[in-house]
C-alpha positions as CSV (number, residue, x, y, z in Angstrom):
1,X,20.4,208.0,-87.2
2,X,23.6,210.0,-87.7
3,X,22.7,213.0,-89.9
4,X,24.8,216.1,-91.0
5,X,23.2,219.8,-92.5
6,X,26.1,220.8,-95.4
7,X,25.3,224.7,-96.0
8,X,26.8,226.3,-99.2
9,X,26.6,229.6,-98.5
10,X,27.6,231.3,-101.1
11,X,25.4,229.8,-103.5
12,X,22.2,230.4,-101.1
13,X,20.5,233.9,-102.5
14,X,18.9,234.2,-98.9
15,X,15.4,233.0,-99.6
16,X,14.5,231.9,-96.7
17,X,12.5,228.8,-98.4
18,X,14.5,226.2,-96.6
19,X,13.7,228.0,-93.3
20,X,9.7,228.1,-93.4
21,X,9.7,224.1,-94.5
22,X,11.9,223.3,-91.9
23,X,9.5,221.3,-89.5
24,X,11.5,221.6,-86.6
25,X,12.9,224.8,-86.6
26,X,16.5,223.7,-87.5
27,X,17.8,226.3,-89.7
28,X,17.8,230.4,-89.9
29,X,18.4,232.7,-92.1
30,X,21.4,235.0,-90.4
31,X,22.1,238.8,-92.6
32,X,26.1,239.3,-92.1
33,X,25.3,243.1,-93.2
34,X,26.3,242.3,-97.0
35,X,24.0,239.2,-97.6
36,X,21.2,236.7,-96.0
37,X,22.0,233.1,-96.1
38,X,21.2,230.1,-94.3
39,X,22.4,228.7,-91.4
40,X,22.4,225.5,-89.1
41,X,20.6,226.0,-85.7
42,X,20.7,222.7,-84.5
43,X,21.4,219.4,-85.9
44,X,20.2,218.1,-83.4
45,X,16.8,219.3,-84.5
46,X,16.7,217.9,-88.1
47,X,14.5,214.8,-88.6
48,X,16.4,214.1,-92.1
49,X,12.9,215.0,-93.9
50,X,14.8,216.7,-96.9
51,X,12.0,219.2,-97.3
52,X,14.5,222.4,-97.3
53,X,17.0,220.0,-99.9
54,X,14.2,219.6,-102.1
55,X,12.7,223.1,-102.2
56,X,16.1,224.7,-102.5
57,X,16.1,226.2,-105.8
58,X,20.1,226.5,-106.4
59,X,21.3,223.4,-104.4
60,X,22.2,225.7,-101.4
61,X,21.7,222.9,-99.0
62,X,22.3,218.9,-98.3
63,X,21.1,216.6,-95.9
64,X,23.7,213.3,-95.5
């Protein structure tokens, strides 16, 4: 199944929710000295679950 991660970074407040639901390790949070956000590890990696969608408070991040 063809899957894509869509990352809005600057909505993401750097909560690091979406990374510690992630059950295969597919996203991080990365600190660009200003900010933490998320990031995309490996697409490869997402299963599609939707768990770090669905816990994302301000819509920060898509599964398609």
């Amino acid at each position: 199944m063809e899957k894509d991660i869509i990352t809005y970074t600057f909505d993401c407040i750097g909560c690091g929710k979406c990374v510690s639901v992630c059950p295969h390790q597919a996203l991080k949070l990365v600190n660009n000295g200003m900010c933490s956000f998320v990031n995309v590890i490996d697409v490869d990696l997402c299963n599609g679950c939707k768990k770090c969608e669905r816990v994302c408070k301000v819509g920060a991040i898509k599964i398609i």
